[in-house]
BAFI-3210 file (N, C-alpha, C; in Angstrom, 3 decimals, decimal comma, padded with zeros to 6 digits):
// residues 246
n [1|2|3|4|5|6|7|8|9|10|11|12|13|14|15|16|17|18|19|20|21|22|23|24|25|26|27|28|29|30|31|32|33|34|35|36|37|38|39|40|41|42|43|44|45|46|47|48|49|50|51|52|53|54|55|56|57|58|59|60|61|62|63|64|65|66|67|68|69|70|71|72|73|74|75|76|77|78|79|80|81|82|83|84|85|86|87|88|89|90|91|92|93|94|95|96|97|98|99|100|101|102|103|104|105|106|107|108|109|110|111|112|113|114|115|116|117|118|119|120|121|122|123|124|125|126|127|128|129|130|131|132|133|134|135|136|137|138|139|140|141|142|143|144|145|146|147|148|149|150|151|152|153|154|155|156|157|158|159|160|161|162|163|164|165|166|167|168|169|170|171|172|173|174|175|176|177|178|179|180|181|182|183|184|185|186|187|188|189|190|191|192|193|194|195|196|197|198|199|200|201|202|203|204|205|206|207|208|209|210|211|212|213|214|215|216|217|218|219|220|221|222|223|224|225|226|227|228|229|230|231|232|233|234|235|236|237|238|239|240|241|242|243|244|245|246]
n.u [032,844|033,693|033,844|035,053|035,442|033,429|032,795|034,164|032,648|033,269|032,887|034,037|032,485|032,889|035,346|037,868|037,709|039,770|043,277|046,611|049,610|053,048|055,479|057,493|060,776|061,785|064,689|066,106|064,499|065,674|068,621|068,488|068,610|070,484|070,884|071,277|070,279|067,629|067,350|065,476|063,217|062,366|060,842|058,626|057,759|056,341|054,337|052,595|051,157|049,134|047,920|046,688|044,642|043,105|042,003|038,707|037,855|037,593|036,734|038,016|038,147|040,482|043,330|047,279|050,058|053,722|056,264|058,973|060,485|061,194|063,578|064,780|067,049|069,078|070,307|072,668|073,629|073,750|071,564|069,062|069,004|068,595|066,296|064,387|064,852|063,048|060,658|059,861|059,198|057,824|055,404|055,161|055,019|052,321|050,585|048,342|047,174|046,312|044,624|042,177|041,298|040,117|041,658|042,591|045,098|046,737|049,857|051,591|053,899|056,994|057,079|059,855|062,429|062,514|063,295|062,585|061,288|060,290|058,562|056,795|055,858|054,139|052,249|051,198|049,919|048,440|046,424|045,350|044,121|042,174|039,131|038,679|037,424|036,917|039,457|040,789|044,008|046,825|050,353|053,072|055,758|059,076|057,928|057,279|056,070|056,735|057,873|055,419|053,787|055,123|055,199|052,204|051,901|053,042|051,746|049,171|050,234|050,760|048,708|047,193|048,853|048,862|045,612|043,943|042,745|042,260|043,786|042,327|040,812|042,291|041,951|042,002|041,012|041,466|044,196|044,351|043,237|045,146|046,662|049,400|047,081|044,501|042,375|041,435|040,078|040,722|043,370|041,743|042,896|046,355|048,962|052,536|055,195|057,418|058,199|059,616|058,281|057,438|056,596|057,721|057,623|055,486|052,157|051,799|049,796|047,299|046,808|046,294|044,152|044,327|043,993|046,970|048,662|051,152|053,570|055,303|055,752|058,127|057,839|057,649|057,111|054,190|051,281|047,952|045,766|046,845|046,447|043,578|043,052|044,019|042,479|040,267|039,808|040,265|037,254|036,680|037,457|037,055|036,728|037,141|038,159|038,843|036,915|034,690|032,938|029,784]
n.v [031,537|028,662|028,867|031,122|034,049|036,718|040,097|043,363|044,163|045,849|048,363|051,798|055,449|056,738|055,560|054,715|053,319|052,477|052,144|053,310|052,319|053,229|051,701|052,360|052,615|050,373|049,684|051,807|051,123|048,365|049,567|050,787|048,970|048,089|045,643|044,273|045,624|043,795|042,364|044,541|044,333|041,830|042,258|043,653|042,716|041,268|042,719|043,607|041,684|041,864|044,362|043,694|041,816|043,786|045,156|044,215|044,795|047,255|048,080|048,651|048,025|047,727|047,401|048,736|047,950|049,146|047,468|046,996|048,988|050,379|052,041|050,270|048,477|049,792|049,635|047,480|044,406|042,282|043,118|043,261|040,992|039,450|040,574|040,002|037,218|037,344|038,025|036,191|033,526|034,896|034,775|031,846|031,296|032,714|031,901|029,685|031,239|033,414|032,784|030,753|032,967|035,286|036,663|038,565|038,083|040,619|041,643|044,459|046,299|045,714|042,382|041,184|041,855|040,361|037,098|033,866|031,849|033,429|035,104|033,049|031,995|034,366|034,479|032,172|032,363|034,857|033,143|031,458|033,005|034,113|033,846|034,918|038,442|039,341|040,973|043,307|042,776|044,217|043,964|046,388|045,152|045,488|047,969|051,376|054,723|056,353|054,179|052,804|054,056|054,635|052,141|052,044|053,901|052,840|050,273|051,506|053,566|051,302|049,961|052,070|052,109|049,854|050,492|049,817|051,411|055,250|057,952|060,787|059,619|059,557|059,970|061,546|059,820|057,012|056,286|054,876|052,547|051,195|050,940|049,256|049,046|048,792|047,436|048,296|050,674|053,795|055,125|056,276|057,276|057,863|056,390|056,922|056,323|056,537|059,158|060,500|062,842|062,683|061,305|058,910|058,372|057,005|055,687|057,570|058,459|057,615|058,650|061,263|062,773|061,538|061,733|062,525|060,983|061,724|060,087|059,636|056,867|054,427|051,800|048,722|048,982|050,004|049,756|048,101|049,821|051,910|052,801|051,935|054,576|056,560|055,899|056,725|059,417|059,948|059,893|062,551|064,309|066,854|066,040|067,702|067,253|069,386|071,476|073,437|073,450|073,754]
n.w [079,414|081,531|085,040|084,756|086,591|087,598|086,376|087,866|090,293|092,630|091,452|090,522|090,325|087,270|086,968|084,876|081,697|079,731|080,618|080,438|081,217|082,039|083,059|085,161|086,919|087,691|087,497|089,337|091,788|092,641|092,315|094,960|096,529|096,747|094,563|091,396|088,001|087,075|088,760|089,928|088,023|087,918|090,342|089,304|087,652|088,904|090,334|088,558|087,865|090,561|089,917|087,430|088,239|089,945|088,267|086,806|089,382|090,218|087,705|085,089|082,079|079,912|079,804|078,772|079,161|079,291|077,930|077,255|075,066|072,008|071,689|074,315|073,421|073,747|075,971|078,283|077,022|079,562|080,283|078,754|077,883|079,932|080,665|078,077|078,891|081,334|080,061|078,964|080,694|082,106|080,359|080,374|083,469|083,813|082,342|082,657|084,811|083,352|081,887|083,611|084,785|082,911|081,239|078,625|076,883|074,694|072,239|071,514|068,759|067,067|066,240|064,970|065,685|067,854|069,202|068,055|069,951|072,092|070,219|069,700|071,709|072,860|070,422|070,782|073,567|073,503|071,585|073,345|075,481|073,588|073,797|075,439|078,533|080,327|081,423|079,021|078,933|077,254|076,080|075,075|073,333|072,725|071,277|069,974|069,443|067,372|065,853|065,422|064,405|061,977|060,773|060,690|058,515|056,884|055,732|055,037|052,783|051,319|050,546|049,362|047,238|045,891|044,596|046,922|048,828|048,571|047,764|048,474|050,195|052,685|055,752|059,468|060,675|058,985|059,467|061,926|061,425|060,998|062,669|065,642|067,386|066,572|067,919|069,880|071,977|072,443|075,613|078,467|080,762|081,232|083,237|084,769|086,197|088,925|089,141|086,714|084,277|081,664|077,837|076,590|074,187|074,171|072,823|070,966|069,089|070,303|072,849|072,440|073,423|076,274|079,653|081,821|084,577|086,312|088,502|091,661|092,753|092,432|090,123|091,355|093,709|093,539|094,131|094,055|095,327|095,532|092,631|092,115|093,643|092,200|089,655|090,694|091,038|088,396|087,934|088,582|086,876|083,981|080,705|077,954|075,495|073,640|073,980|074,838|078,428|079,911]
ca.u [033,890|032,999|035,045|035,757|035,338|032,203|033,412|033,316|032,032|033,028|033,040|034,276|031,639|033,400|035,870|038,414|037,395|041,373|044,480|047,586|050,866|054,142|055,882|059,166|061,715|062,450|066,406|066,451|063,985|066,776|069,900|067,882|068,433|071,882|070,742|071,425|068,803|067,315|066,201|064,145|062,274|061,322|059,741|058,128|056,478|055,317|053,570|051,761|049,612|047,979|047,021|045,546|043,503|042,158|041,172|037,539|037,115|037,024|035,913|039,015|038,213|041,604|044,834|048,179|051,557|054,558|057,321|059,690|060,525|062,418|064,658|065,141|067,820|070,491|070,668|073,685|073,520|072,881|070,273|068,481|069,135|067,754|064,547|064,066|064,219|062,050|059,487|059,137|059,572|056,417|054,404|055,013|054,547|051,456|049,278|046,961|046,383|045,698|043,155|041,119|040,886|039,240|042,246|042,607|046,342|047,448|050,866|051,469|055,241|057,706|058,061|060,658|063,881|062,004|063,484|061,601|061,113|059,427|057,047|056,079|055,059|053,249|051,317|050,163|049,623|046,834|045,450|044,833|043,641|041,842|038,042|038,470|036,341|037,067|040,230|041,961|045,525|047,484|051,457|053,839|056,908|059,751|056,974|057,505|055,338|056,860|057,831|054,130|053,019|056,047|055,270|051,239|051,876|053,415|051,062|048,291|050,899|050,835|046,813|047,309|049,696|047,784|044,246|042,774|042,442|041,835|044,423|041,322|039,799|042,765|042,068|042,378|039,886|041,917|045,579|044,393|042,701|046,429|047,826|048,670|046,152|043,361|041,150|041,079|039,802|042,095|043,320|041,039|044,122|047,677|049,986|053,742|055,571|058,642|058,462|059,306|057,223|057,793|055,147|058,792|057,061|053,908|051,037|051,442|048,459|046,173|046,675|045,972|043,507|044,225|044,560|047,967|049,196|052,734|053,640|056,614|055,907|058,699|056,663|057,605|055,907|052,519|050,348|046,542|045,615|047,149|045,752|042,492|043,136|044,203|041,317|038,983|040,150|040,046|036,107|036,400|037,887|036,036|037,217|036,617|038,191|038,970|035,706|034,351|031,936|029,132]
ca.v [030,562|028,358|029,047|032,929|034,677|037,849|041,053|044,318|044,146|047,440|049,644|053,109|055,969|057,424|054,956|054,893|052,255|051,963|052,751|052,904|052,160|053,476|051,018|052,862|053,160|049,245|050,005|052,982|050,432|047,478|049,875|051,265|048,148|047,314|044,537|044,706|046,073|042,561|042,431|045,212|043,913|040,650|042,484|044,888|041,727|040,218|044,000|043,041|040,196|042,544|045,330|042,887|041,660|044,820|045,949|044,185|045,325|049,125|049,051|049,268|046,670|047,572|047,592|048,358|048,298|049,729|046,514|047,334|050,121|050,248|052,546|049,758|047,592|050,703|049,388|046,654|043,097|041,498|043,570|042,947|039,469|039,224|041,067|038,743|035,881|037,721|037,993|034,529|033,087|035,408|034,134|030,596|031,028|032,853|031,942|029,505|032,070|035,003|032,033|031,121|034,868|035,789|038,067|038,154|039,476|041,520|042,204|045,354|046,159|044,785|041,364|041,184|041,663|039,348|035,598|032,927|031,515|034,546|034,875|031,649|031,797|035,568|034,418|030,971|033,245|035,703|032,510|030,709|033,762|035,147|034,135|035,838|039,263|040,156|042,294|043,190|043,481|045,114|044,455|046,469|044,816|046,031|048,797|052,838|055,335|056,345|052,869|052,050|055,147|054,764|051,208|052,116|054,655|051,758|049,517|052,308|053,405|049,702|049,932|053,083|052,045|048,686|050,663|049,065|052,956|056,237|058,902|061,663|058,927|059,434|061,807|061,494|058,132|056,255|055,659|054,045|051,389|050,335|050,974|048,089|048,931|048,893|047,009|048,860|052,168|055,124|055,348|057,539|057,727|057,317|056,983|057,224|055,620|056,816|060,971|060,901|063,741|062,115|060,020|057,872|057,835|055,891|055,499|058,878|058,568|057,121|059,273|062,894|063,260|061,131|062,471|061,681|060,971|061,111|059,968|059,326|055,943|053,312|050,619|048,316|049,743|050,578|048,851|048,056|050,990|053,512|052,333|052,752|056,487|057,234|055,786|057,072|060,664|060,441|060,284|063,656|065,344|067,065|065,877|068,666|067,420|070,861|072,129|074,451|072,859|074,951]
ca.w [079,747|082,736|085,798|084,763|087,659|087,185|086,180|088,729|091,754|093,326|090,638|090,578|089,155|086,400|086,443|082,826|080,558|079,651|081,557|079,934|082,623|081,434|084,555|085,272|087,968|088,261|087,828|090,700|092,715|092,874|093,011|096,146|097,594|096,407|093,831|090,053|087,839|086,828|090,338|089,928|086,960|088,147|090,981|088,761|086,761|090,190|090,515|086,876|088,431|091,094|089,031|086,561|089,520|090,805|087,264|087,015|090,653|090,224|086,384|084,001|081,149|079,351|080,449|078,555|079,888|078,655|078,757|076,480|073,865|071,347|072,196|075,204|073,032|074,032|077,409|078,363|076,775|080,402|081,135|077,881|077,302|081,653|080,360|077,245|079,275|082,092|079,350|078,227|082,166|082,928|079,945|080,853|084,440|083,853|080,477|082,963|085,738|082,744|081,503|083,985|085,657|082,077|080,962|077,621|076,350|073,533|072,311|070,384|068,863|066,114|066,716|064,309|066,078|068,771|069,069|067,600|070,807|072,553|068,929|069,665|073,610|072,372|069,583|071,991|075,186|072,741|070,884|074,237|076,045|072,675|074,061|077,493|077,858|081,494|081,128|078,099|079,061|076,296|076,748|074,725|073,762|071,282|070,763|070,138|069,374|066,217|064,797|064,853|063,067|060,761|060,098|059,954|057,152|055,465|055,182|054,601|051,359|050,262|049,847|048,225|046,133|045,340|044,545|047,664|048,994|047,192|048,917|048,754|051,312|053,824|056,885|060,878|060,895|058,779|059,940|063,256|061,211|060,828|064,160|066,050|068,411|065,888|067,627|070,990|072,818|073,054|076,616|078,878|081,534|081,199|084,171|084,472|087,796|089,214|089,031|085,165|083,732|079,997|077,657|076,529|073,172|074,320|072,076|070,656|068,110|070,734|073,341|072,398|074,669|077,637|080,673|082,008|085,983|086,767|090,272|092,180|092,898|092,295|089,937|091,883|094,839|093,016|094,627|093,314|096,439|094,506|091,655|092,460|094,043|090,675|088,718|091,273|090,766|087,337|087,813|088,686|085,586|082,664|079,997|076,966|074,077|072,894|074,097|076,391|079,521|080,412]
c.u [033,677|034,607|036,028|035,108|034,336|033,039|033,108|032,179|032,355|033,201|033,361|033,603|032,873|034,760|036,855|038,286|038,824|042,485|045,801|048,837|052,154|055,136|057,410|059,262|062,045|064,222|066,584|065,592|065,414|068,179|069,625|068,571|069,411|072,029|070,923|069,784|067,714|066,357|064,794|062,872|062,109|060,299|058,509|057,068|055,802|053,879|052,217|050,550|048,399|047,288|045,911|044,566|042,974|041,604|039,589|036,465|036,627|036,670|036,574|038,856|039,349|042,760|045,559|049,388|052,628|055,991|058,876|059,863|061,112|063,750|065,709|066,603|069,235|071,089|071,851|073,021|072,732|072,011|069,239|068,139|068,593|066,392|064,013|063,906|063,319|060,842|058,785|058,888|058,122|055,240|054,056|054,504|053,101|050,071|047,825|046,386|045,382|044,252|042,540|041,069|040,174|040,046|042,338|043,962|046,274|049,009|050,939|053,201|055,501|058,228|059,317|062,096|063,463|062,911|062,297|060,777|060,240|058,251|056,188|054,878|054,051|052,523|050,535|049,345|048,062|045,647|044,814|044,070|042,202|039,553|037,836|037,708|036,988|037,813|040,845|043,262|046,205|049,183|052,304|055,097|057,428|058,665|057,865|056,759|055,320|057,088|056,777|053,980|053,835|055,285|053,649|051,365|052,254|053,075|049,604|048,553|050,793|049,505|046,432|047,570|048,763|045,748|043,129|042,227|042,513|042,853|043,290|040,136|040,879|042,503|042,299|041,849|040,739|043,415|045,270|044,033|043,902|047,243|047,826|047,349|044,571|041,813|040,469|041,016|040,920|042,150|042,389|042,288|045,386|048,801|051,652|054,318|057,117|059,437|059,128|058,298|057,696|056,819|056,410|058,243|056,020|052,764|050,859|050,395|047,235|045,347|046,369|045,200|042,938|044,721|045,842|047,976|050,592|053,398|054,542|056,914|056,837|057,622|056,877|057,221|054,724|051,622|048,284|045,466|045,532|046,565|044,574|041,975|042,897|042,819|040,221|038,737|040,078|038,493|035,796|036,670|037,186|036,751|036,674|036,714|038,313|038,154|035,777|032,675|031,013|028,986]
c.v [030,071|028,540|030,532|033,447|036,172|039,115|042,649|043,932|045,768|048,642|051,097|054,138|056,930|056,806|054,818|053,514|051,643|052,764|052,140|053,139|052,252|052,814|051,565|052,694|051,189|048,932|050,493|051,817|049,447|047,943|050,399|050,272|047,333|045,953|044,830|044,746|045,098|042,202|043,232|044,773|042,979|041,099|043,529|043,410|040,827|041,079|043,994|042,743|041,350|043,332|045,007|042,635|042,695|045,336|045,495|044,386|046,707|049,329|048,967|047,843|046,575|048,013|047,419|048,907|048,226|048,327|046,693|047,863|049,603|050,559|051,296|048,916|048,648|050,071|047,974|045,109|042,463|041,855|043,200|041,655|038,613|039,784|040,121|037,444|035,719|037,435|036,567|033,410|033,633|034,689|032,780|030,450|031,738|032,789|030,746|030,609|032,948|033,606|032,180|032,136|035,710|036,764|037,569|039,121|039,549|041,701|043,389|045,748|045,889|044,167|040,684|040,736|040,655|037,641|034,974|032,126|032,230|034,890|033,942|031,398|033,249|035,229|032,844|031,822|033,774|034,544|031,693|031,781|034,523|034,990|034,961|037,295|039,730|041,197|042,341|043,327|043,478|044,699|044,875|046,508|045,001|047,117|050,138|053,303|055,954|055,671|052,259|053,388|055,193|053,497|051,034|052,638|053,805|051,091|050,578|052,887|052,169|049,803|050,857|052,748|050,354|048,792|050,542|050,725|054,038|057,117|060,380|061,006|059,239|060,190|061,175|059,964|056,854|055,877|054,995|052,933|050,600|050,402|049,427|047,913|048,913|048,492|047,269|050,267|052,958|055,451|056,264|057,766|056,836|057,595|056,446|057,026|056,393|058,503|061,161|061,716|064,031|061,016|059,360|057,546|056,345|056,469|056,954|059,314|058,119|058,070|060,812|063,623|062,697|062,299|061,460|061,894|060,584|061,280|059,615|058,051|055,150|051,962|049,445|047,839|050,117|049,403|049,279|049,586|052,139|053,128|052,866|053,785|056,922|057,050|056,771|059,221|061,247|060,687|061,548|064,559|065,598|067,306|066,581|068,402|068,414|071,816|072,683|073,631|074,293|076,281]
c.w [081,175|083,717|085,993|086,006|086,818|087,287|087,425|089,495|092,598|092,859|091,134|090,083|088,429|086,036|085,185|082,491|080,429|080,195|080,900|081,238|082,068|083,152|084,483|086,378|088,571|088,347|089,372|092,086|093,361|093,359|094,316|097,365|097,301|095,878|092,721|089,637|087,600|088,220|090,138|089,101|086,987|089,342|090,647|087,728|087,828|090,449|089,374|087,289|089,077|090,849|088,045|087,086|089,371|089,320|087,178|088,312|090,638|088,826|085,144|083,285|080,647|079,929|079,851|079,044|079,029|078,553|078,599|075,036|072,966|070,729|073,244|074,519|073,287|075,352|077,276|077,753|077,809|080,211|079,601|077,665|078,720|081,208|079,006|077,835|080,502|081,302|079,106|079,257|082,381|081,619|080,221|082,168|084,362|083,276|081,664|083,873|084,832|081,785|081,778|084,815|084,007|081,095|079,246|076,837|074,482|073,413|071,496|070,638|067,704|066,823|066,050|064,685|067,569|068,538|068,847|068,639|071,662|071,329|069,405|070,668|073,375|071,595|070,379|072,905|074,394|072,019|071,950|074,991|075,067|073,148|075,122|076,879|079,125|081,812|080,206|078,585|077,484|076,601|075,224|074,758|072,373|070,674|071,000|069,213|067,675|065,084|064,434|063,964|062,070|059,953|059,787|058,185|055,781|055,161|054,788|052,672|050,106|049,878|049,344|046,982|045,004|044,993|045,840|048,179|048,358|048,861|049,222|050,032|052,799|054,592|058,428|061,167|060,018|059,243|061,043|063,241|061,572|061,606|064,743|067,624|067,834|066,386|069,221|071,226|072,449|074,976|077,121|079,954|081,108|082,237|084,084|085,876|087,834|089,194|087,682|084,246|082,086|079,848|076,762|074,938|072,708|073,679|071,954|070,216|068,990|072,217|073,975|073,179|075,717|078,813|081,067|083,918|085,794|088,537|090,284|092,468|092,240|091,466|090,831|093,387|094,764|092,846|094,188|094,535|095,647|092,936|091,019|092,935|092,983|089,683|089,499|091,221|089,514|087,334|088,104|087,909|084,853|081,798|078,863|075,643|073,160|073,058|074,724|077,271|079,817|079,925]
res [x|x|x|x|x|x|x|x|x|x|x|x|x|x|x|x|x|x|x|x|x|x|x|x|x|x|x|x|x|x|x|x|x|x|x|x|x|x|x|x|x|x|x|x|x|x|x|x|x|x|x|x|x|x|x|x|x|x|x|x|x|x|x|x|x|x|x|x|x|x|x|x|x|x|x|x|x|x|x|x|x|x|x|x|x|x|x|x|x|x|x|x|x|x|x|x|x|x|x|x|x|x|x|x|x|x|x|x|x|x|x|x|x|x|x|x|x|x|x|x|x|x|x|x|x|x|x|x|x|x|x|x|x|x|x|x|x|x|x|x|x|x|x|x|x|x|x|x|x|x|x|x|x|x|x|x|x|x|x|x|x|x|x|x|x|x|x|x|x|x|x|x|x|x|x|x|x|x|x|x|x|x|x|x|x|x|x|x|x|x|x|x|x|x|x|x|x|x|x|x|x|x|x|x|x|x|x|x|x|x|x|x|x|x|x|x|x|x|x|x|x|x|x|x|x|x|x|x|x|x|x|x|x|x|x|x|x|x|x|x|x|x|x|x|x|x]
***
């Protein structure tokens, strides 16, 4: 794509391929500073941009972020109905930057209980972005950990039930065909902002054997710095997989 900017330049050795970002503490950020929570979470999607940036600098081709659960619809009307129209405010203001910078988004989720209006600007945003290569970003919205594996099993059942699969064919390799993450990595790190030492029911099935970071940082304070600490630290882990090293 002419005009994409070249991928990595100051790579990290050992680097993670994908980094999953569970972005918490944008409430406690804003009441910090005696603003409603809405505050916090527009400065928590300004925080978005720069991380996206710094990912083809130190290495990380994939990137997904946590946006909203689906647990999240417990929370107050405003604040819901201020993050719905956060969402569709940041795709508009940002679908040319995530162009030409090479990004190429994902949504993963039920867009179901989604407005037609937000479908609309999500399924544009991925079909305009869908040649890019430089960073995957990943965002899950209306997503949880068990509503995808509920709602895999149910389309895995339907191709049971319709011959297309033989249930003596099912084992660990097949349900992920039907995740909605089917067509990406399994995290190699997963971090967690705001001293929360909880995975909030993030990508349960994908993550079994990420390593996780949970830091104290405020997302809204997690700056591409720390970022790259974190990735750069992960190059130092030995990752076993159940094994024994040495």
């Amino acid at each position: 794509m002419a005009g994409v900017p070249q991928p990595q330049v100051n790579l990290i050795p050992g680097c993670p391929r994908h980094v999953a970002i569970i972005m918490d503490g944008n409430g406690r950020w804003a009441t910090q500073r005696g603003r409603p929570r809405l505050y916090g979470h527009h400065a928590g999607a300004r925080r978005v941009r720069e991380i996206v940036e710094s990912c083809p600098q130190i290495g990380v081709e994939y990137l997904t972020i946590f946006a909203f659960s689906t647990e999240n619809w417990k929370r107050t009307q405003v604040e819901v109905a201020g993050l719905m129209t956060l969402f569709r405010r940041y795709i508009v203001k940002e679908t040319r930057a995530l162009i030409t910078s090479g990004v190429r988004v994902r949504f993963i989720g039920d867009r179901l209980r989604l407005d037609d209006k937000l479908i609309a600007l999500m399924n544009d945003l991925e079909t305009a972005t869908a040649q890019n290569t430089l960073v995957h970003l990943t965002i899950a919205l209306n997503y949880g950990g068990r509503d995808e594996v509920a709602r895999a099993t149910k389309r895995l059942a339907g191709d049971v039930a319709e011959g297309r699969l033989h249930p003596d064919d099912v084992d660990e390799e097949t349900l992920p065909r039907y995740l909605d993450t089917h067509v990406l990595p399994d995290p190699d790190l997963v971090i967690r902002t705001s001293g929360e030492a909880r995975i909030s029911n993030f990508l349960l099935w994908q993550s079994a054997y990420s390593e996780y970071e949970f830091i104290d940082t405020l997302w809204p304070d997690f700056t591409s710095d720390e970022f790259k600490n974190l990735c750069a630290a992960f190059g130092g882990r030995d990752r076993r997989y159940g094994g024994v090293l040495g």
